[in-house]
N, C-alpha and C positions, 0 to 999 in steps of 0.2 A: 702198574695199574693204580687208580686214582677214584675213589667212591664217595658218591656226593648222595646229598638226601636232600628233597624237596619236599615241601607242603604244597598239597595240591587243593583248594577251595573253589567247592559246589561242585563236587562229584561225589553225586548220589546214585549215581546210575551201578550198578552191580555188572552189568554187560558190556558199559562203555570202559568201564576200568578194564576188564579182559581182551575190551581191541586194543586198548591204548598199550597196552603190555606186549598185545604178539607183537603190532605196528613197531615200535622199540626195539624189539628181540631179531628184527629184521638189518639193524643197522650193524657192520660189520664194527666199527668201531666201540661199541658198544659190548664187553663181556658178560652182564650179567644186568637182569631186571626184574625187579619185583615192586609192584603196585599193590598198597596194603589198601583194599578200599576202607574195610572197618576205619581206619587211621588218620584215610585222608594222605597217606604218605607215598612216595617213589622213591624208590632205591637203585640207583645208577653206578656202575662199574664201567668206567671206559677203561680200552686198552691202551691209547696215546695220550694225545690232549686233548681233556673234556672238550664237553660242548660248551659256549656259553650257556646264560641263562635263559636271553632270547631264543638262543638255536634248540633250546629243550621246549621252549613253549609253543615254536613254531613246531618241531617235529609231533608235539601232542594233538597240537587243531589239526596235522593233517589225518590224524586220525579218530579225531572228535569233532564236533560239531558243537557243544555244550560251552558254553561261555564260564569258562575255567582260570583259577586265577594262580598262577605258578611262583612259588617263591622259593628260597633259601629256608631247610629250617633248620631252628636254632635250640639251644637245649630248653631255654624258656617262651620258643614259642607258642602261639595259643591259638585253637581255630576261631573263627569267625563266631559268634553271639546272638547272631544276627540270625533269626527264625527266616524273615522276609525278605529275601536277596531279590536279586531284578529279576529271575526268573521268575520267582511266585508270583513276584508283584504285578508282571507281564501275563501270566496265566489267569491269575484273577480277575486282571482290569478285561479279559477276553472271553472271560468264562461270564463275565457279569452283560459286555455287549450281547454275544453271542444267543444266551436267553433270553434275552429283550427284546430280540430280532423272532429266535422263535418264537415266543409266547406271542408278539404281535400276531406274526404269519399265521399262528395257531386260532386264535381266537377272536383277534379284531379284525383282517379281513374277510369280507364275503367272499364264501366260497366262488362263485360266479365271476372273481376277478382272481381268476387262477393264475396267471402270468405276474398279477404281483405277488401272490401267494410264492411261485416257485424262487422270483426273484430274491424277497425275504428269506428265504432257507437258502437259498444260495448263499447270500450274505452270510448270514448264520453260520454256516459250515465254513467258508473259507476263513472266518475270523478265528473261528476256533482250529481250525486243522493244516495251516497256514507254518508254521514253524515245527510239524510233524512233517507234511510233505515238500518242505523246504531243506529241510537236511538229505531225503535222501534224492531231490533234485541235484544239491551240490555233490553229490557221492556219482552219479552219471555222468555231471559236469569235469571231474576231476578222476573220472574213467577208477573209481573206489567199484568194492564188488557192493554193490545198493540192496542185499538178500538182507535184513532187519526188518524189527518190528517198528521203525517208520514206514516202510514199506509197504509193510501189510495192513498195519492202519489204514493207510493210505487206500488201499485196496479196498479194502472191508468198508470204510466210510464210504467212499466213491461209488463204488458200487452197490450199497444200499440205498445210496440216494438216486442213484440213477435207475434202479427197480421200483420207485415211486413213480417214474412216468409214467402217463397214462397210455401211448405209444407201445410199452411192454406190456401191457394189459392190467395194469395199476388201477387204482381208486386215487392215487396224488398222495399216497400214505409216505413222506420224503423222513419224520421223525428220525425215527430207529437211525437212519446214516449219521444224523449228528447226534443221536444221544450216546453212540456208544462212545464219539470223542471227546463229548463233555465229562461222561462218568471215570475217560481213561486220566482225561486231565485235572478232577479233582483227586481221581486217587495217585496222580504224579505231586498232589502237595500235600497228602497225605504222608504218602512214601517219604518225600525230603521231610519234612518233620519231624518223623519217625527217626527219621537217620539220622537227623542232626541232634535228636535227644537225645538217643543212642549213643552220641560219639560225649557229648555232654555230660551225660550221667555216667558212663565209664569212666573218663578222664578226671570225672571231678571226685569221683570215689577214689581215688589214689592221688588228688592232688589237694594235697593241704599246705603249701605254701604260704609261708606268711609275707603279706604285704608291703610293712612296714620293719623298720628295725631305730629301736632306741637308743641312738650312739652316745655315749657317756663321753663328753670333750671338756676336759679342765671342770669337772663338777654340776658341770651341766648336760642337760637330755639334749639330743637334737633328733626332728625325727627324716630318717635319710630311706630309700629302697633298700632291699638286703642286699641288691647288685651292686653299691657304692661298697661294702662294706669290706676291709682289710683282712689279713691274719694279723692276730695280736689286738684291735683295735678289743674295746668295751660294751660293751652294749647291756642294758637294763631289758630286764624280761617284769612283765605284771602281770596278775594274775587273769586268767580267760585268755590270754595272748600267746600265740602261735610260736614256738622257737622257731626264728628264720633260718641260723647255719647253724653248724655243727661247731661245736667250743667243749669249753669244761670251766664247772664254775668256779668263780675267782671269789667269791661272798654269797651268804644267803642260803636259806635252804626251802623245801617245800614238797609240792607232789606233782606227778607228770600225770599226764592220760598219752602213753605212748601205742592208743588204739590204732592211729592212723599208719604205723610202722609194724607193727606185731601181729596186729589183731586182736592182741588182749587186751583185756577191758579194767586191767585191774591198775588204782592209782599206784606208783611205783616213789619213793620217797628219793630224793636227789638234798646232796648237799656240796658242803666246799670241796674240790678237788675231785668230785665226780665228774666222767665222760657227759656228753648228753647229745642226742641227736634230732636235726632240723625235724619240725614237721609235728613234735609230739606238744600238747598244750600245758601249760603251766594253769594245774586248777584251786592249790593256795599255795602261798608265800609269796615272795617276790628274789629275785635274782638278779647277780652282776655276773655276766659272764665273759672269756677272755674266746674271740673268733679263733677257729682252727681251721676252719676249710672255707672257700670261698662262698657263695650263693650257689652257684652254677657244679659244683664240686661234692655241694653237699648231700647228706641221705635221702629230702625226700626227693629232693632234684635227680637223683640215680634213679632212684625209682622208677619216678614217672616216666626219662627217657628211657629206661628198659622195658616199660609197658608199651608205651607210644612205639618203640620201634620191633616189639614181637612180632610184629605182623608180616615184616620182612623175610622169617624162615616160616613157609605155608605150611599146611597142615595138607595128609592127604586128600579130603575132600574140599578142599581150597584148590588144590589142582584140579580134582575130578569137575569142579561145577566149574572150572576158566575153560576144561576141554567140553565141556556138554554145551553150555554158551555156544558155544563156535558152530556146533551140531546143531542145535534144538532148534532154532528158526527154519535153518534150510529141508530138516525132515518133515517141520507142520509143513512148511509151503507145498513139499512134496504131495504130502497125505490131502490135503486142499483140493489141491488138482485132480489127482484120483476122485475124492468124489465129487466134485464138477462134472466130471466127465464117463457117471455112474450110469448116466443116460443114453450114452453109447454102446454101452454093452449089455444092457436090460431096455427090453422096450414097454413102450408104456410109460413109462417114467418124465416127468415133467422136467425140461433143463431149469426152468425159473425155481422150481423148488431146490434143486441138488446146484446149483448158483448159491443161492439164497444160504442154503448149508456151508457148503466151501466160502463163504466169507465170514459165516461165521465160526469156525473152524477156527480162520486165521486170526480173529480177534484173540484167542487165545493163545497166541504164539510169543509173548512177551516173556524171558526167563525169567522175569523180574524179583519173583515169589522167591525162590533159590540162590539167584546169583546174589542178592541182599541178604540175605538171611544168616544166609550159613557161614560167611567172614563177621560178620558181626556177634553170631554164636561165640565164636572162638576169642572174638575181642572181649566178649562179655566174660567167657570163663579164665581171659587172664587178668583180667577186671578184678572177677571175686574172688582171686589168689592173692592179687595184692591188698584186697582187704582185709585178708587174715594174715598179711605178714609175709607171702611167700610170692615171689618174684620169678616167673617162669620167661624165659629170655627168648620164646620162638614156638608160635603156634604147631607148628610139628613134635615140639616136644611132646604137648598133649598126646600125640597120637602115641609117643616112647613110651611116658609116665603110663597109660593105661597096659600097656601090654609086658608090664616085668613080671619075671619069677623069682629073681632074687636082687636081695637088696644086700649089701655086702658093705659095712659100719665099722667105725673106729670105735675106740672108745673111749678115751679121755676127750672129756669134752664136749662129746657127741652123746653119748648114753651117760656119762657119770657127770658130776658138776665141772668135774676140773680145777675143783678149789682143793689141792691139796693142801695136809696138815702136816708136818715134820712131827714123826712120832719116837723116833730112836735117833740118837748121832756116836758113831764111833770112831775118835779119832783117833790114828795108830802113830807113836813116837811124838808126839805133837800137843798141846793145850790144844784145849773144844776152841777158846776165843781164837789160836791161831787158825783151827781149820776152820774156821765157821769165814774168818775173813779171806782166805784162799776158794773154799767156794762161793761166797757171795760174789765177790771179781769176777771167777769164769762163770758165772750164769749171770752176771749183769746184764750182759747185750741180748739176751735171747729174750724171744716174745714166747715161747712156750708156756703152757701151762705149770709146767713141775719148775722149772727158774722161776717163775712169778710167786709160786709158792715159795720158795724159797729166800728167795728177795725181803718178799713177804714175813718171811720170821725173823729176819736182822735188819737194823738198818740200812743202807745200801753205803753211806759214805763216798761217796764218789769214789769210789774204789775203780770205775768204770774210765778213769782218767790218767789212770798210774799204769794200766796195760797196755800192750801193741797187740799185735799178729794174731787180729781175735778169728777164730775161725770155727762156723757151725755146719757139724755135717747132719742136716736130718736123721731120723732116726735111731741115734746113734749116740752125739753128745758134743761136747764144746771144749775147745781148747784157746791158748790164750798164752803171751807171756807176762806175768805180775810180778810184779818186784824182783825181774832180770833171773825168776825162774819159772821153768813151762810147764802151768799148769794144764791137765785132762779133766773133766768129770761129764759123766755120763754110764751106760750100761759095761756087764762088764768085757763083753767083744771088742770092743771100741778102744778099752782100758789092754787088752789081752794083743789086739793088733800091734801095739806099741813097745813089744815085748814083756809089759809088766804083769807079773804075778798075782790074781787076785783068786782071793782065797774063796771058798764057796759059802753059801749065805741064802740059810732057809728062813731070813723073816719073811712074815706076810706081807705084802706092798709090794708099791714101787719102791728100787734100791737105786741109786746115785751112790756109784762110788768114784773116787779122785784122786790123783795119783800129782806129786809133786816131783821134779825132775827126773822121772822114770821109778819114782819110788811110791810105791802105792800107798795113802793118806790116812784109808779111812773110808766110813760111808755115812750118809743119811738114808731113814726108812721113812715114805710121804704113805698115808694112807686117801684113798677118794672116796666116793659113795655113790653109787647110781639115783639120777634124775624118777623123780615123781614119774614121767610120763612112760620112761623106755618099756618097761612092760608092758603098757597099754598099746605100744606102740607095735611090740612084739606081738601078741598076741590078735593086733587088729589086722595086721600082715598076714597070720596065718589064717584069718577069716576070708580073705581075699587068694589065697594060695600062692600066699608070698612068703617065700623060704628067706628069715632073716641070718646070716653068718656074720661072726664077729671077726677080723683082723684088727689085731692090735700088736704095738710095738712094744708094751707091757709084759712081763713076766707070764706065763704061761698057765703059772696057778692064780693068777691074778687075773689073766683072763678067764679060765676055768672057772673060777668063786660069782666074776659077775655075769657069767653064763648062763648057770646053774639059778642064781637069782630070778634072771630076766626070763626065762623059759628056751634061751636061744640053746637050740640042738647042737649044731658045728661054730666052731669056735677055733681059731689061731693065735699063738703069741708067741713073743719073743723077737716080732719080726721086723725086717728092715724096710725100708721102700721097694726096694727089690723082690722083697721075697712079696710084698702085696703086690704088686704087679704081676708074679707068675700066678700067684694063686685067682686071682682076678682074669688073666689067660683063660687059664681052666676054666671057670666057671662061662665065659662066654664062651665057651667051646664046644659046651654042652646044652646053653640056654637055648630054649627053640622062639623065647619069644625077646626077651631083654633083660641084661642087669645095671641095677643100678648100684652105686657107693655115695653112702653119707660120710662125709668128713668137714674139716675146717676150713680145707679151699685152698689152705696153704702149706701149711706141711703134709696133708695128704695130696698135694694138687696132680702126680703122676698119674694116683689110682684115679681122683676125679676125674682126669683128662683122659683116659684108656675108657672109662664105662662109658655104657651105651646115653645112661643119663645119671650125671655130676650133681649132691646137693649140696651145698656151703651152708653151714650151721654157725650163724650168728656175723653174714660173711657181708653186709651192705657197706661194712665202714672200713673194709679191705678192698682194692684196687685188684689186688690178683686171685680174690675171691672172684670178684665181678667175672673177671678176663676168665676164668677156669670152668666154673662151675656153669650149668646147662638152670639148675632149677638152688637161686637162694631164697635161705630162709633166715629173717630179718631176726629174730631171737634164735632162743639155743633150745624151744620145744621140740623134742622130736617125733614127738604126735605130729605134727604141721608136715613131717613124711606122707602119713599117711591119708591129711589133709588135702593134699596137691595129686597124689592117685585119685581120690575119689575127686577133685575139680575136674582131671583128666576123664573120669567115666562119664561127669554127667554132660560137659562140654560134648563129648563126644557124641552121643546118644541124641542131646536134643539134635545135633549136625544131621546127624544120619533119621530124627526124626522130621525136620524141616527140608530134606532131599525125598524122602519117600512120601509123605504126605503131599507134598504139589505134585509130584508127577503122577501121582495114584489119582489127586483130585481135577486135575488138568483132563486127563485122559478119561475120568470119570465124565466131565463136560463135554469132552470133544465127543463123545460115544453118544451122550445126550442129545447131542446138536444133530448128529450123522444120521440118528435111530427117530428124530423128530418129535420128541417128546417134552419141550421146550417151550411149546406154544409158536404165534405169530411173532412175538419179542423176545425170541430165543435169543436173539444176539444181544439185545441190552441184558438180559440176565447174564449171558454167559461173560460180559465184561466186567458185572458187577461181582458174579463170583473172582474170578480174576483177580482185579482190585480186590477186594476182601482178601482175598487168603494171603497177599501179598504182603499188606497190614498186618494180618494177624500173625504171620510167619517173623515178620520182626519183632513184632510184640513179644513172640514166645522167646526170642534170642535175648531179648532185652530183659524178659524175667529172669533169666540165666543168675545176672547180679546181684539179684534180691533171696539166692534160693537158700536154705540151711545146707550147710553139708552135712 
């Protein structure tokens, strides 16, 4: 199978994106489809050999009508800018004849020359209602099911113009038929506006890309795109300027404002031989730095393709509003007819009035309100995750994140700093200088926290170059052969599998012990320290009635001590990957709503991959963080847990506030319209309510971005 991703430009429609999905879902060749409207994106799964590009654009007009522009996207593509596309500008130029025509007919013909009066409003109406009832003429033409709200515009205009003749016992009152497709078609430029701020103001809150990059060539600046730009090459950063890739600095030093990655606001001080990541600004000093990852490779660029393409795994009320779409028009048309034909079964009753009603019924049959609102809710709250730092990979997570009861955490790293200190070294048979050079060798190659500390206390020596057969079992510990003998170090299980003797050992800490050709070494004792936050973190969990549990592969009284600390009840140590994984078992075995595990993403990546939802702490500048983990978070706050639950509540909330408010308010009008209470221009009101709430229903998704957690 073969899965391609298109950008799709000037779909703003909420409903046409739901046909253009089923229409898709019908092709057998085809496995899998999801059209992100918030995004603008399609996500295509064939089973053979794709389609081309053309044959994907033709399969979408046959199920669109909307003049769509279909491309290839790319990790630094960008949507269109463009507020005023040919639609508006087609709308506009018709919306501007269209009243001109009426206002004449209105006020500069004498009534007495009725025939040009009605001509006038003919014009008027077809200018404006002309590529409404033109779409679902080609839907008849091309034998499509033509049940939509072109249709019923269609209806409802036509039919209130033709209740102006005087023939039906009219006074020539034709207005109302075209005002309700003027007010539908300025609130259709309304809508695109809305939606394309919307896509606008999300994508650029998470997109700080810098433009340019200062390539340092033989002594000189040259100014290139970041796309040109090599691993290894040099680039000058100054101050107010955007870091374009990811490097470590090679001279210079200064402060960051890494808000656009973290979400912290706090200046962060970088110098020689510090990491540094795209995206964050240089607010004094000036920098030479050496490129590490490409343009396209780098942090904020992960980013933003992981926002851009959340949209791909729906949320559940992302499915509920694609199936009510499919529903909602054909049960108004229903309801329509019913009371149409309210005269047939009640006598007395006038058909021109219950007409009159049933068309304006159907005016409100657009899901527009809904099918817009509610993906873009969810765009917006993975919007304001990435601006505090935390990257959520798939609008259905939302739905995960809100409903855990346990959260089940590592803890080196995750809750403590992970900067350990070497506080004892005992070496058995042997000079401290020779063990300290036997283990700095077997933890050279490891990226764990407790080898870095240790690294960290001796020089390294390329000591990394004189070994072979280096092998790291998680968990567990590292072996290696250095100077043509096989060193161990790690816990003491690990050391004990191996047949070697190790004695027992009550210091507090973590213990590393090391065992030289089956002959046990010795040990070092690292002491860590829990994070600022983890309590707050703890304790905000248990305000939401989120049960925090600690697994750790640490010493049992060392998880114990930082338990006891942090306020966490249940607590594990000692343990291996394996044993996190059954323990992890259990708890989803029991859980009635969902658990989640915090870890690194990488040597916790099993437990991450088993929970229901995976967070990677500190995991944007990891590859197998990305790949593993369901919800990363860009620093190592672990408050920013409890950050991404409550994005997940309010995301949610507005969803399910913006599906119940239109349908409460829809059917509040349609009652109005039914019960007559509306006046003679019930229908222009009732479109104008329409339009409004439709606006105002994006509006509320779009304040989503702006909101405090």
């Amino acid at each position: 199978m073969k899965k391609y991703i298109y950008t799709i430009n000037g779909l703003n429609c909420g409903n046409c994106a739901a046909k253009i999905e089923r229409h898709l879902n019908k092709d057998d060749n085809i496995a899998y489809v999801s059209l992100d409207f918030a995004a603008g994106r399609l996500y295509l799964t064939f089973k053979e050999d794709p389609l081309t590009l053309e044959q994907v654009a033709n399969k979408i007009k046959e199920a669109s009508d909307d003049d769509l522009t279909i491309s290839y996207a790319t990790k630094n593509s960008e949507d269109s800018k463009f507020i005023f596309n040919k639609k508006m500008i087609s709308i506009i130029t018709r919306l501007f004849i269209s009243t001109i025509l009426l206002l004449i007919a209105r006020f500069a013909i004498p009534h007495d020359l009725h025939w040009l009066q009605v001509l006038l409003y003919s014009f008027s109406l077809v200018v404006i209602i002309y590529d409404i009832t033109w779409k679902f003429i080609l839907k008849i033409v091309h034998l499509k099911n033509p049940l939509d709200e072109n249709l019923l515009l269609t209806i409802s205009a036509a039919g209130a113009f033709l209740m102006g003749l005087p023939i039906l016992g009219s006074h020539g009152e034709y207005v109302e038929g075209i005002l309700i497709i003027i007010f539908y078609q300025v609130g259709q430029i309304f809508e695109e506006i809305a939606v394309i701020k919307s896509r606008h103001a999300i994508t650029n809150a998470v997109n700080l890309r810098g433009d340019v990059a200062n390539l340092l060539v033989d002594n000189e600046i040259k100014t290139v795109h970041p796309n040109d730009l090599k691993i290894g090459d040099k680039i000058v950063v100054k101050i107010g300027e955007i870091i374009p890739v990811d490097g470590h600095v090679l001279s210079g030093q200064g402060t960051i404002d890494t808000s656009s990655l973290t979400g912290e606001f706090v200046p962060v001080l970088i110098g020689e031989g510090d990491s540094i990541l795209s995206g964050s600004i240089l607010k004094s000093g000036s920098l030479i730095l050496i490129v590490e990852r490409l343009h396209e490779d780098s942090a904020i660029s992960k980013i933003l393709e992981l926002v851009t393409s959340s949209g791909e795994r729906k949320s559940n009320a992302e499915k509920f509003i694609t199936k009510f779409a499919r529903f909602y028009t054909p049960l108004v048309f229903v309801l329509a007819t019913i009371v149409a034909l309210v005269p047939l079964f009640f006598t007395g009753q006038d058909f021109r009035v219950w007409i009159y009603n049933a068309l304006s019924v159907l005016v409100v049959s657009c899901p527009c309100a809904v099918v817009i609102s509610v993906p873009l809710a969810f765009f917006s709250g993975i919007g304001l995750a990435s601006k505090k730092g935390i990257i959520i990979k798939g609008t259905n997570y939302l739905d995960e994140l809100s409903k855990l009861d346990y959260i089940l955490t590592d803890k080196t790293g995750t809750l403590t700093y992970g900067y350990f200190e070497v506080k004892k070294v005992m070496a058995i048979d042997m000079s401290e200088e020779d063990f300290w050079d036997y283990l700095v060798a077997v933890e050279s190659l490891s990226n764990h926290p407790i080898a870095k500390a240790i690294l960290h206390s001796r020089k390294k020596q390329n000591s990394d170059i004189l070994q072979k057969n280096y092998r790291e079992i998680p968990g567990f510990g590292v072996e290696t052969i250095y100077r043509e003998k096989r060193v161990l170090a790690g816990k003491p299980d690990f050391l004990k599998q191996e047949g070697i003797v190790v004695p027992d050992n009550s210091n507090f800490g973590t213990v590393i012990h090391m065992a030289i050709d089956d002959k046990y070494a010795g040990y070092v004792v690292l002491n860590d320290s829990a994070k600022t936050d983890s309590k707050a973190m703890v304790n905000a969990l248990k305000k939401m009635n989120i049960q925090t549990v600690l697994l750790s592969g640490d010493q049992y009284e060392n998880a114990k001590a930082v338990s006891e600390e942090l306020g966490i009840e249940s607590y594990h140590g000692s343990l291996t990957p394996q044993n996190k994984l059954s323990i992890m078992e259990d708890y989803l075995s029991k859980s009635k709503r969902g658990v989640g595990f915090v870890g690194d993403g990488v040597n916790d990546a099993p437990a991450i991959i088993r929970s229901d939802i995976g967070f990677a702490m500190s995991g944007i500048g990891s590859d197998i963080a990305v790949h593993n983990a369901e919800i990363i978070i860009v620093n190592d706050n672990p408050m920013k847990v409890v950050d991404a639950i409550r994005i997940s509540k309010k995301t949610r909330r507005v969803a399910i506030f913006n599906i119940v408010f239109s349908l409460v308010v829809k059917f509040a009008i349609m009652t109005m319209v039914i019960i007559g209470v509306l006046g003679e221009m019930q229908m222009t009101i009732a479109m104008l309510a329409d339009t409004g709430l439709t606006v105002l229903m994006i509006l509320n998704s779009l304040l989503l971005l702006y909101r405090k957690i």
